[in-house]
C-alpha positions as CSV (number, residue, x, y, z in Angstrom):
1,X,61.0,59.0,-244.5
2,X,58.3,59.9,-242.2
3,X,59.7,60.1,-238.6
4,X,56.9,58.2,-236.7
5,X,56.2,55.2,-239.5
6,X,54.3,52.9,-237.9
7,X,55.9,49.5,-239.4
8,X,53.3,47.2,-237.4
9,X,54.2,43.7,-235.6
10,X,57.6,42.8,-236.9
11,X,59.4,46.3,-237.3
12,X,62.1,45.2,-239.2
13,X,64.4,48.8,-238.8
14,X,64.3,48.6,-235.0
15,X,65.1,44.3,-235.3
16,X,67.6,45.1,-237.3
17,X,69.1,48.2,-235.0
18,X,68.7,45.6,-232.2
19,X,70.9,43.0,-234.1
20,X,73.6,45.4,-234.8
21,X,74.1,46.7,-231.2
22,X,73.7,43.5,-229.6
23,X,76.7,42.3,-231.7
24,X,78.8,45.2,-231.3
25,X,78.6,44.7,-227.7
26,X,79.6,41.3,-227.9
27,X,82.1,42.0,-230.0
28,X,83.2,44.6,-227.9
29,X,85.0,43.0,-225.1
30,X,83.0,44.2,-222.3
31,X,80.1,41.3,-221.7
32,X,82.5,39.7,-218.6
33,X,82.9,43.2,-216.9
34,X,78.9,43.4,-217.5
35,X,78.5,39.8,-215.9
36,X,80.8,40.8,-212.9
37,X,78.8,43.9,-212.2
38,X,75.4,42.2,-213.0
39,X,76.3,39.5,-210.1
40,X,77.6,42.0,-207.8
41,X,74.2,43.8,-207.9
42,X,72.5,40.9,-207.4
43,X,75.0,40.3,-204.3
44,X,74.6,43.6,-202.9
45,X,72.2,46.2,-202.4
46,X,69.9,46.3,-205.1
47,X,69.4,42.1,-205.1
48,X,65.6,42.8,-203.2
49,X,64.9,45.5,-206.2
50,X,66.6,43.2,-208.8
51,X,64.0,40.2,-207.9
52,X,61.2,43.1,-207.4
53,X,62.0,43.6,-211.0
54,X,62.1,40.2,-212.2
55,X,59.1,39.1,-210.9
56,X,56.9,41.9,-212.5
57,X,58.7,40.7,-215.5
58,X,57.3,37.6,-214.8
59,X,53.8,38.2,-213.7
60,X,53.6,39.0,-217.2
61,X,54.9,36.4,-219.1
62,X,53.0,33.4,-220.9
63,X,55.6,31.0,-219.5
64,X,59.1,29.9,-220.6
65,X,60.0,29.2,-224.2
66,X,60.1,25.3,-224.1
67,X,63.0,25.4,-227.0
68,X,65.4,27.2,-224.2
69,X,65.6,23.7,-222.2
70,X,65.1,21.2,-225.9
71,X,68.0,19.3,-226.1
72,X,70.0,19.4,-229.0
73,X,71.4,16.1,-230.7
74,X,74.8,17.0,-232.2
């Protein structure tokens, strides 16, 4: 398999590399020690380059998914 395939919009080898290491990181037990740290940067020194961050993020961004605040009826 050629090294540099170009698989277009949709990749489905890197979605699916993605699917597998996001769940083996859930899986793995260490998402609340990520949390904890995540918050304390945000506490501590690197909170102005964390929001630096977030807002270039942002700048380019079409706007927020409207299905992240749908409410669901179950």
């Amino acid at each position: 398999m050629d090294k540099w395939k170009n698989q277009g919009e949709g990749d489905k080898e890197s979605a699916r590399k993605y699917n597998e290491a996001t769940e083996a990181f859930a899986k793995s037990g260490k998402v609340d020690k990520a949390a904890k740290d995540a918050e304390k940067a945000l506490d501590g020194s690197e909170h102005d380059e964390l929001l630096k961050a977030e807002q270039a993020g942002k700048a380019r961004s079409k706007g927020e998914d409207p299905l992240l605040n749908k409410k669901t009826t179950d």
